[in-house]
N, C-alpha and C positions, 0 to 999 in steps of 0.2 A: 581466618579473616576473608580469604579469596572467595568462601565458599559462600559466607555470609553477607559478601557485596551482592551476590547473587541473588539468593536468595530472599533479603531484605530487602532486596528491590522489587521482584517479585510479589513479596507480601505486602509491601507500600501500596504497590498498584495497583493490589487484585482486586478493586472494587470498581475500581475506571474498567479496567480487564472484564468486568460481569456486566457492564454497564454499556459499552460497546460492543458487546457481542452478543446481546440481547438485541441491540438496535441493526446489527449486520442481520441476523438470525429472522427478525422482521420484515426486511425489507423485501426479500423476494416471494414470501409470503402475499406480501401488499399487492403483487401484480400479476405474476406466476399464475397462480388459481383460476384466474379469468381470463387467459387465453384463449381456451375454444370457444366462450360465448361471443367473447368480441371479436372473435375471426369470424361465425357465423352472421354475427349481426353489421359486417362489413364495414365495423368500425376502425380493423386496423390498415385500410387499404388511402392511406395518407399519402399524400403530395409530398416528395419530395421539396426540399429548399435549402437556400445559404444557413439559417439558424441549424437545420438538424444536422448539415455536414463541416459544422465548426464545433457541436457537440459528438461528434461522432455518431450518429445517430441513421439506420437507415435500417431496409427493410422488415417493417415493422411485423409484415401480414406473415413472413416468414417464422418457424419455431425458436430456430438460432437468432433471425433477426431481433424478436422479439425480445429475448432472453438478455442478448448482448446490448441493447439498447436502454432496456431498463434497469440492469444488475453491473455488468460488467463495462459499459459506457458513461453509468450513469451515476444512482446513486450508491450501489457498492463499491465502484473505484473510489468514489468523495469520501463516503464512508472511514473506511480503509487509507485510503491518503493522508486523511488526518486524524486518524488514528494514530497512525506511525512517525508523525514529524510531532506528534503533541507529546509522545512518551518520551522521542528521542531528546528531544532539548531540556530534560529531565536536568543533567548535570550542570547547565548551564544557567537554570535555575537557580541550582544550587551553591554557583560560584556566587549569585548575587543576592544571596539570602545571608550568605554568610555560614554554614552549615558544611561547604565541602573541606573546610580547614578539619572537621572532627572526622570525618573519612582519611584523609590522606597523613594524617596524624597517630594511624594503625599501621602496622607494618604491611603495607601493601603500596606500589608501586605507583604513580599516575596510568602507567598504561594495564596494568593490573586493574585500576579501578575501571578505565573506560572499555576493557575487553569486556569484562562481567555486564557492566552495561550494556555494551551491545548485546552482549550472550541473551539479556534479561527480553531487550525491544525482542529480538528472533523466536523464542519463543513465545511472545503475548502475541507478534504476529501470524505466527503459526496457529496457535489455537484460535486465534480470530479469521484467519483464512478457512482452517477446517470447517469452524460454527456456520460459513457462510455457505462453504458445498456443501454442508449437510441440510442444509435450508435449502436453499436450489434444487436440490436432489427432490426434496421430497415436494416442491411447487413446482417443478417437471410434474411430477408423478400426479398432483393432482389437477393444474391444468392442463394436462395428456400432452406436451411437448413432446415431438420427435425430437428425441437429444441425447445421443447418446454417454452416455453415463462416466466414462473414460475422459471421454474430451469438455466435459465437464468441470471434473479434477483436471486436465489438462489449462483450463482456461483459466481456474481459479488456481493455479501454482505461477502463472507467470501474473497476474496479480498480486498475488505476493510474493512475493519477488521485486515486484515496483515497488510495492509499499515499504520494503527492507529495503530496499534504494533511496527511496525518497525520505527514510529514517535516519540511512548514514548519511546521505549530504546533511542534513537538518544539525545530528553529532557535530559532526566536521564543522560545519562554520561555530556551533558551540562551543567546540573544545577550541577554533582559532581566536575566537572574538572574546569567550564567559558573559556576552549577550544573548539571553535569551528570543528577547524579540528581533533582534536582527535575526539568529538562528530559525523563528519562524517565518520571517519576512523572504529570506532568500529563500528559502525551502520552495515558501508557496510561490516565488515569481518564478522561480525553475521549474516549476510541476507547470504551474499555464503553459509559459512559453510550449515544454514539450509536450502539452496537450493541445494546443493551438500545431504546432508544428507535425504533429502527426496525422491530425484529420484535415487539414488546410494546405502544408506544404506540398512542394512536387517529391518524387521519389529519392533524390537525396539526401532533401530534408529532414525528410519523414524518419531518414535510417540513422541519423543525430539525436531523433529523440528515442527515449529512455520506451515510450509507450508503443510505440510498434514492435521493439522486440518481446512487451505483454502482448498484446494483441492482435498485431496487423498481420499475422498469416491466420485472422480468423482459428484460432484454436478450437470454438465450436463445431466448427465444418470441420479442419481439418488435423486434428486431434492434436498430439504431442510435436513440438520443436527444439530439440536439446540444444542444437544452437543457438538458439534464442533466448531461453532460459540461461542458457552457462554467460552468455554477454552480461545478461543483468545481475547476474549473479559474481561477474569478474568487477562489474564497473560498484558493485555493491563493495568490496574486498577493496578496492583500489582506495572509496571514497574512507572506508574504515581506516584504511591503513596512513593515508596523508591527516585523518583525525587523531592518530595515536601519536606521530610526529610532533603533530603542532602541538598539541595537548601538553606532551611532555615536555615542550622547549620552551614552552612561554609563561612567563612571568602571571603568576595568578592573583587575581581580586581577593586573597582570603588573610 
């Protein structure tokens, strides 16, 4: 049964799974390609302002700039963001359909069910993190971006990473509340807040939220940050872990 919570969540999804990572797969595609002509034709030599550094958004006319601005600032973090908080609140759905009593009614565990879950969100993230470097990869390679190839994969691992973060919080208030839409509602005011807080706040703000230890040492420029990663990656584990807790203690809808 352990192996088929798994599993069967997996094959439930796999169509949402081909469906978003078709649209990750496109996106850098869409902007990527035309780098050099709009560097020539000195379209990316933009004014700075308050809108582009509340979106994180700056030096455009640069290759990193560019790249980080419309992929990894932009629409592949949105992307990806809710990607990961739409599959995570999966369970919590299912508290309110009425369908998780025929789960928990196999010999398998509450925490047993919501491990496999999450096991399930980590790999659709994973494979949707890959789809999107391998799309990056190759609109470097066709709009001639100086970028090196390492820090690439470096930039897109601590994006996912946040997205796997911003999956278990999404779990976690699902497994506390078996509200769905609550479990999307905190998700998405906790992703602003620390998306506001990273590009707006002063520096000790900024080290509160979740998205500067994705991004804010610049992973384009300058490559890998194991520290950075292992935070997101511990506060990922911590969020998991206070889900498996509450999950199991509380009294369920079913």
């Amino acid at each position: 049964m352990k192996r088929t919570v798994f599993t069967q969540t997996l094959k439930e999804q796999r169509r949402g799974l081909i469906g978003w990572s078709a649209g990750l797969a496109v996106v850098p595609m869409l902007y990527l390609p035309s780098y050099e002509s709009l560097k020539e034709q000195g379209s990316l030599d933009i004014e700075q302002n308050s809108m582009y550094d509340a979106m994180g958004l700056s030096d455009f006319a640069s290759a990193t700039g560019f790249l980080n601005s419309t992929v990894y600032s932009l629409m592949g973090l949105l992307l990806m963001l809710i990607f990961a908080v739409t599959i995570a609140t999966r369970s919590a759905a299912q508290e309110e359909n009425g369908t998780l009593d025929l789960l928990l009614a196999q010999p398998i565990s509450r925490t047993g069910l919501l491990l496999q879950r999450f096991a399930a969100l980590a790999v659709q993230v994973t494979i949707a993190t890959a789809v999107l470097t391998v799309s990056v990869i190759a609109g470097v390679d066709a709009g001639k971006l100086d970028v090196e190839t390492g820090n690439i994969v470096a930039a897109s691992a601590g994006l996912g990473l946040l997205a796997l973060l911003a999956g278990a919080v999404a779990l976690l208030v699902g497994a506390a509340t078996g509200k769905r839409s609550l479990a999307l509602g905190v998700a998405a005011l906790l992703t602003v807040a620390g998306y506001l807080a990273n590009n707006l706040g002063g520096d000790w703000l900024r080290k509160l939220s979740p998205f500067y230890y994705a991004n804010g040492d610049s992973p384009l420029v300058n490559g890998w940050n194991g520290v950075h990663l292992a935070v997101l990656a511990v506060a990922a584990a911590v969020a998991l872990t206070l889900a498996l807790v509450s999950f199991d203690r509380r009294d369920l809808a079913v």
